[in-house]
N, C-alpha and C positions, 0 to 999 in steps of 0.2 A: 504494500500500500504506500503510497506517495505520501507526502505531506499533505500537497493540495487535498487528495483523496480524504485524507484523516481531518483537515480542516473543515470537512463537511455533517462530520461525524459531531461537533461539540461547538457550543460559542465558551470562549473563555473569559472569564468574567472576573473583576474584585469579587472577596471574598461579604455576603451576605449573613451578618450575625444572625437575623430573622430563618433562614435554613436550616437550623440547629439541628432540629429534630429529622432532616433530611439528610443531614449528615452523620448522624449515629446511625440512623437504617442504615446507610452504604456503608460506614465503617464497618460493621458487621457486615453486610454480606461481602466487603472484599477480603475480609480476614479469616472467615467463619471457617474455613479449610485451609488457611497456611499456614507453614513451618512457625511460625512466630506465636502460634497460640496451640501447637500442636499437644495434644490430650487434655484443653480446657472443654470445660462443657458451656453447649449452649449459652445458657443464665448468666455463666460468670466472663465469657466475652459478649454477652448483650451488655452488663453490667459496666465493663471497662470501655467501651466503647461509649457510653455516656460518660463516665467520670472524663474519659482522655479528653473531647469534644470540650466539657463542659469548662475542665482544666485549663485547656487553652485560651477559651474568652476571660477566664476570669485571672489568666494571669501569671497559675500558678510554675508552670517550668520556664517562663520569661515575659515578656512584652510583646503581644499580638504585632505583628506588623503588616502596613500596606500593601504590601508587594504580594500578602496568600492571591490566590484564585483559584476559580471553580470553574468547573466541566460543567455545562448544561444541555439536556438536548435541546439541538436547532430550533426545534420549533414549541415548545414548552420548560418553563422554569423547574424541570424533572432534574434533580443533581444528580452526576454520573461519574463525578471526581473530583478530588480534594488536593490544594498542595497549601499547607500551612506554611510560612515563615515565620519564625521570630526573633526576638534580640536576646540573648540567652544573657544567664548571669555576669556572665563575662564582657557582654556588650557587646558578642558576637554575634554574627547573623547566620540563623543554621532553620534548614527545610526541618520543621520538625515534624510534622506528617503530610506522606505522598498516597493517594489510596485512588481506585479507578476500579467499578461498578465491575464484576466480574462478566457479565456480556459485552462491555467494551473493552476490556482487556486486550494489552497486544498491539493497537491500532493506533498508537502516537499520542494518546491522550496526554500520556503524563509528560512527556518532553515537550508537548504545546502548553503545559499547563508552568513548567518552571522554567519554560524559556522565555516566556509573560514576563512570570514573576522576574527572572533573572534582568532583564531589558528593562524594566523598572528601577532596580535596584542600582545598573548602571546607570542609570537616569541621576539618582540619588549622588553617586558616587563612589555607591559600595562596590568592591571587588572581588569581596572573597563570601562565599557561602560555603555553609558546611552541611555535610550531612551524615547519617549514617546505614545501615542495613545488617540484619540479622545475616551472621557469617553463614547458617545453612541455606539462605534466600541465593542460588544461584542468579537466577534471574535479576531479582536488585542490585546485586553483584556487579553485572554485565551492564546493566542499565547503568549503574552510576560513571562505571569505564567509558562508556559509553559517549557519553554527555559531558567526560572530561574532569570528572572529581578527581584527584588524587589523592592516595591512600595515605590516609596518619595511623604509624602503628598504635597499636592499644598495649598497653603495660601489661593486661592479665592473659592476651591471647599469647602475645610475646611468651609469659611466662609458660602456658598449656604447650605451646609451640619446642621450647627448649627440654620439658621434661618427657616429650615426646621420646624428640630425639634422644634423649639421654637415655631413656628406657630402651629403647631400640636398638642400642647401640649395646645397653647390656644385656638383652638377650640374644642380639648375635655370637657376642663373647662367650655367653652359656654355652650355646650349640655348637659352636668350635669352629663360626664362619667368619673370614675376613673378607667377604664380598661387600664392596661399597662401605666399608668402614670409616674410611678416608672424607671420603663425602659425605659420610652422614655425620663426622666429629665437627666439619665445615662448617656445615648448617648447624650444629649445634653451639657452637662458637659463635655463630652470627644472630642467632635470637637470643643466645645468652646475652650479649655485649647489649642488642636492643632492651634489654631487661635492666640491663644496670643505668642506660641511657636515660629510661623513663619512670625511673626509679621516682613516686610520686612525693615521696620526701624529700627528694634534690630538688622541688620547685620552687623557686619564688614567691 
């Protein structure tokens, strides 16, 4: 599908606080089957899907900002996708939810929706936006490659990442193999040292 194609699919729009309630339906139904709520019940992602929505306007993980927008269908005020922005504690600006109505899924919504917002924000003068994605979300993954994020290690994956290796590396020694040892002590040397890097008590 082309862009043009996918532009036909949705108007993107500032974010309507009066949708509220239209926006907790679709956060539930775009989450109600993925990896990020995997083995919660029903109830308790209806549940969080209000709290998060309602969290947002009122504040609580940073400063609503200008720049959210919403997916609509073309020809009625039906929401079919979310991209929140906001100013985090830090006074940084970070996408902090992206969601897309699982029938439109796929088809360029989310990248027309934060390249809205993005073209705003340069309007502003901001340059940097942050975001994140559950590490088993293949798909978000790709998506954020995608559209150009660049990846900031995290201190606790760092950490799961070196004891991996390290684990790995002693039970080849068990078994009495030295295939690829060499490069898995490598890699174990290299998220150790990110470990020590991001060490959250060496911060400022």
């Amino acid at each position: 599908m082309t862009a043009t194609q996918a532009a036909g699919l949705a108007r993107i729009v500032p974010v309507d606080p009066s949708l509220k309630e239209q926006m907790i339906a679709t956060f539930f139904e775009a989450f109600e089957d993925s990896v990020e709520f995997c083995d919660w019940s029903v109830d308790k992602i209806r549940t969080h899907a209000a709290k998060n929505i309602n969290n947002y306007f009122q504040g609580v993980r940073g400063k609503p900002h200008p720049a959210s927008r919403m997916a609509l269908e073309p020809h009625r005020d039906r929401l079919i996708g979310l991209a929140l922005v906001l100013e985090n504690k830090k006074q940084q600006i970070e996408l902090d939810l992206l969601l897309v109505q699982p029938s439109y899924q796929r088809m360029g919504i989310a990248t027309q929706m934060v390249a809205s917002a993005i073209d705003s924000l340069d309007a502003e003068g901001v340059k940097d936006l942050r975001s994140g994605y559950h590490i088993c979300n293949d798909g978000s993954r790709a998506w954020h490659h995608s559209l150009g994020f660049k990846e900031i290690p995290d201190y606790f994956y760092c950490r799961l990442k070196a004891a991996w290796y390290r684990d790995e590396i002693w039970r080849r020694e068990q078994l009495g193999t030295s295939e690829q040892l060499e490069e898995l002590r490598t890699e174990q040397d290299r998220w150790e040292q990110l470990v020590q890097e991001l060490e959250p008590w060496k911060e400022s």
